[in-house]
Backbone as CSV, one residue per row, in Angstrom:
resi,resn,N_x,N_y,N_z,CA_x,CA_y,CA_z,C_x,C_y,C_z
1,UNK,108.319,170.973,44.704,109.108,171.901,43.926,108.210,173.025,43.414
2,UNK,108.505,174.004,43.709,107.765,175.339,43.180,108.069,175.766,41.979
3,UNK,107.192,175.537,40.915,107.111,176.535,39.883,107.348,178.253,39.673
4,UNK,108.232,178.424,39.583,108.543,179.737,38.927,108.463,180.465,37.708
5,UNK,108.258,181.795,37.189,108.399,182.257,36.219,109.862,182.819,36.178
6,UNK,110.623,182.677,34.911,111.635,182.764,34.856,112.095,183.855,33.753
7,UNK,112.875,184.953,33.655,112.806,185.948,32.474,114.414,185.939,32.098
8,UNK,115.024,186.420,31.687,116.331,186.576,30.742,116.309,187.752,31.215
9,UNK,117.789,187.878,31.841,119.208,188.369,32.237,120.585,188.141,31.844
10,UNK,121.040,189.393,30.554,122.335,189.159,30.666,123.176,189.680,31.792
11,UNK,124.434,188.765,31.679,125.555,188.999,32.323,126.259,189.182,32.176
12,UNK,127.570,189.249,32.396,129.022,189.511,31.904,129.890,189.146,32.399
13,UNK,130.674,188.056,32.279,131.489,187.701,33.836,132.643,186.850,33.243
14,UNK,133.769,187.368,34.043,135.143,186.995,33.213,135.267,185.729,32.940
15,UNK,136.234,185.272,31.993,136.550,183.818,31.484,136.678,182.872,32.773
16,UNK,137.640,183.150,33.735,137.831,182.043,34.886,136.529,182.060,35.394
17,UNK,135.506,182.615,35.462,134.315,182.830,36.396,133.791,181.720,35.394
18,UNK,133.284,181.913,33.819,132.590,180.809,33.262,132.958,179.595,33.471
19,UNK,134.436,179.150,32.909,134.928,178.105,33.106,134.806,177.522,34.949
20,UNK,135.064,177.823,35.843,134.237,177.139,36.592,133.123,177.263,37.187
21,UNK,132.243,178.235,36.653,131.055,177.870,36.660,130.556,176.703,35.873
22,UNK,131.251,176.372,34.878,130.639,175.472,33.564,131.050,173.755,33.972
23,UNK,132.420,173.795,35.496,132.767,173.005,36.011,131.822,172.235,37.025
24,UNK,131.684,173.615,38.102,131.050,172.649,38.478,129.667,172.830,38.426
25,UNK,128.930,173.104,37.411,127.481,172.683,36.764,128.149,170.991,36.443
26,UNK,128.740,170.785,35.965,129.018,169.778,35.437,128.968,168.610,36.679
27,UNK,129.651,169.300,37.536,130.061,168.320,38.728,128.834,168.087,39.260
28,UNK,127.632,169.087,39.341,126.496,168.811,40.117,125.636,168.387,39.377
29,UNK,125.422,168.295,38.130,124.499,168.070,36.902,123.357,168.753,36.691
30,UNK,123.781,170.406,37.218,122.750,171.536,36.683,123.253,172.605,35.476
31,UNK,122.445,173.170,35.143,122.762,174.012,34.429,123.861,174.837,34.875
32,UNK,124.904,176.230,33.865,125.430,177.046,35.066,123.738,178.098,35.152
33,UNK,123.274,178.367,34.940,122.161,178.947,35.091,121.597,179.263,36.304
34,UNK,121.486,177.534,36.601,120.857,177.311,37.795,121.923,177.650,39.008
35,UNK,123.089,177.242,38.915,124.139,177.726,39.415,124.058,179.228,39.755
36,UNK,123.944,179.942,38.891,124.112,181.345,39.417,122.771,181.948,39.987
37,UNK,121.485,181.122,39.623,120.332,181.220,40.524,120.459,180.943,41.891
38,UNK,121.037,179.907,42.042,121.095,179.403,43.553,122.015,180.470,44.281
39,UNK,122.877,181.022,43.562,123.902,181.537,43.893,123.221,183.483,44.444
40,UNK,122.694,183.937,43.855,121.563,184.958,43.800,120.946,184.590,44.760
41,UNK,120.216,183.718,44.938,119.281,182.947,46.259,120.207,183.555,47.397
42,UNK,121.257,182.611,47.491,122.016,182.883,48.432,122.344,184.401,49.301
43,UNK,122.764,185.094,48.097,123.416,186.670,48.050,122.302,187.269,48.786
44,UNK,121.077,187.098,48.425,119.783,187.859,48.940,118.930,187.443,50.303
45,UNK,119.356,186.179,50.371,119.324,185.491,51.849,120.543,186.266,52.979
46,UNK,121.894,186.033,52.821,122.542,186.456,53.354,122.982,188.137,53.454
47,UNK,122.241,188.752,52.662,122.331,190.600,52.645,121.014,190.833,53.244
48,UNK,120.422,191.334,54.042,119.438,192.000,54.643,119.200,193.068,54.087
49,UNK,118.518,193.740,53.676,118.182,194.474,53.091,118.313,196.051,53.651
50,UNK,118.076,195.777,55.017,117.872,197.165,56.201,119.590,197.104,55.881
51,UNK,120.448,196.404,55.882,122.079,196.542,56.213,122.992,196.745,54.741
52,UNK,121.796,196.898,53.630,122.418,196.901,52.222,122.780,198.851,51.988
53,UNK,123.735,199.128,51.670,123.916,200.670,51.946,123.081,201.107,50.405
54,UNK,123.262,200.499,49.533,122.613,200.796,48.404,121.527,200.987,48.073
55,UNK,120.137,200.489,49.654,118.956,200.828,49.123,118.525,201.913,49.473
56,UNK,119.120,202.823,50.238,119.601,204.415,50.907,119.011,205.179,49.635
57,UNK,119.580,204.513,48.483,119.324,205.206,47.311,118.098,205.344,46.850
58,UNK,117.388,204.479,47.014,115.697,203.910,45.982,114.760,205.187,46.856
59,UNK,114.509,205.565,45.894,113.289,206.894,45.960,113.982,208.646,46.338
60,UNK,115.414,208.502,46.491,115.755,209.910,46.320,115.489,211.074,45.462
61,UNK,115.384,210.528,44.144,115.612,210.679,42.756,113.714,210.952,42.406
62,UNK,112.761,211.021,43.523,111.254,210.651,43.015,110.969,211.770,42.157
63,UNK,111.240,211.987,40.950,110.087,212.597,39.905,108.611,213.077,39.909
64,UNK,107.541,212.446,40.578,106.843,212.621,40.654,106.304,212.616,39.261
65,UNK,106.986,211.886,38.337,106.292,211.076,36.775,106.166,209.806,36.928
66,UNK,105.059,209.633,36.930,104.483,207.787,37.462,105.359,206.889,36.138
67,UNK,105.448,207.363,35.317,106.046,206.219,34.224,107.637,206.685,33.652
68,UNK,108.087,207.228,34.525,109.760,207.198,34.023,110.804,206.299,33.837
69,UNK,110.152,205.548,34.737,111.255,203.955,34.667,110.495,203.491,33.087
70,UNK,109.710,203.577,33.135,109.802,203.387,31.781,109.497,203.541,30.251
71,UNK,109.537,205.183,30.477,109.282,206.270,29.166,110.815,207.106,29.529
72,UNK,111.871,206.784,29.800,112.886,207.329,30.761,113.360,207.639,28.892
73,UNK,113.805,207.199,28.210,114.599,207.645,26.942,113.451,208.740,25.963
74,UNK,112.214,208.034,26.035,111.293,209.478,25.289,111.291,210.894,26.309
75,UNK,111.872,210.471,27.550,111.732,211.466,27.837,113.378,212.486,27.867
76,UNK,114.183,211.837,27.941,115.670,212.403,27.632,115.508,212.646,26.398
77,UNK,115.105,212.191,25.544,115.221,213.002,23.940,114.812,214.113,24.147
78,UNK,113.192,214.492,24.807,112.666,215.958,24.650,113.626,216.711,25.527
79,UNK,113.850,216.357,26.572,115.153,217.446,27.289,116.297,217.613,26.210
80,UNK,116.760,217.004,25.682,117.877,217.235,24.792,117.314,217.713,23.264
81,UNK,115.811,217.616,22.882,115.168,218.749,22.022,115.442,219.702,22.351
82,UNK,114.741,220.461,23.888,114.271,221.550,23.805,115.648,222.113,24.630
83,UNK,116.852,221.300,25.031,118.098,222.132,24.875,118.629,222.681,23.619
84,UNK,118.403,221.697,23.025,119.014,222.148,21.516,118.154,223.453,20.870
85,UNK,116.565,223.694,21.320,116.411,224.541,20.767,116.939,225.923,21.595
86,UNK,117.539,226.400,22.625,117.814,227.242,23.261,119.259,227.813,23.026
């Protein structure tokens, strides 16, 4: 069994979706957690990545600011400063 590091992800997912998710965790005697891990496993096994239309997207958008993913809000404030000052 491989050790993983594991981080926190919320979700959001309608009432019938919990309730049987919470079923059959029950039925298998895992978490739903693990449930929707395996389930993710799955999704990313069975989507290829070359055939996903959505990764078309990743790097259109390049900035050429090495840290925007994640200075992305200090940096929308100063655009919306120095609109406001104009």
């Amino acid at each position: 069994m491989t050790i993983s590091h594991k981080r926190p992800f919320q979700l959001y997912l309608r009432e019938e979706q919990i309730e049987t998710l919470r079923m059959l965790a029950g039925k298998r005697g895992v978490s739903m957690a693990e449930l929707v891990r395996q389930s993710v496993d799955r999704f990313i096994v069975e989507t290829p990545l070359e055939e996903e239309p959505l990764w078309e997207l990743v790097g259109i958008g390049a900035s050429g600011v090495g840290d925007l993913s994640k200075q992305h809000d200090a940096y929308l404030a100063r655009l919306e400063e120095e609109d406001n000052q104009t």
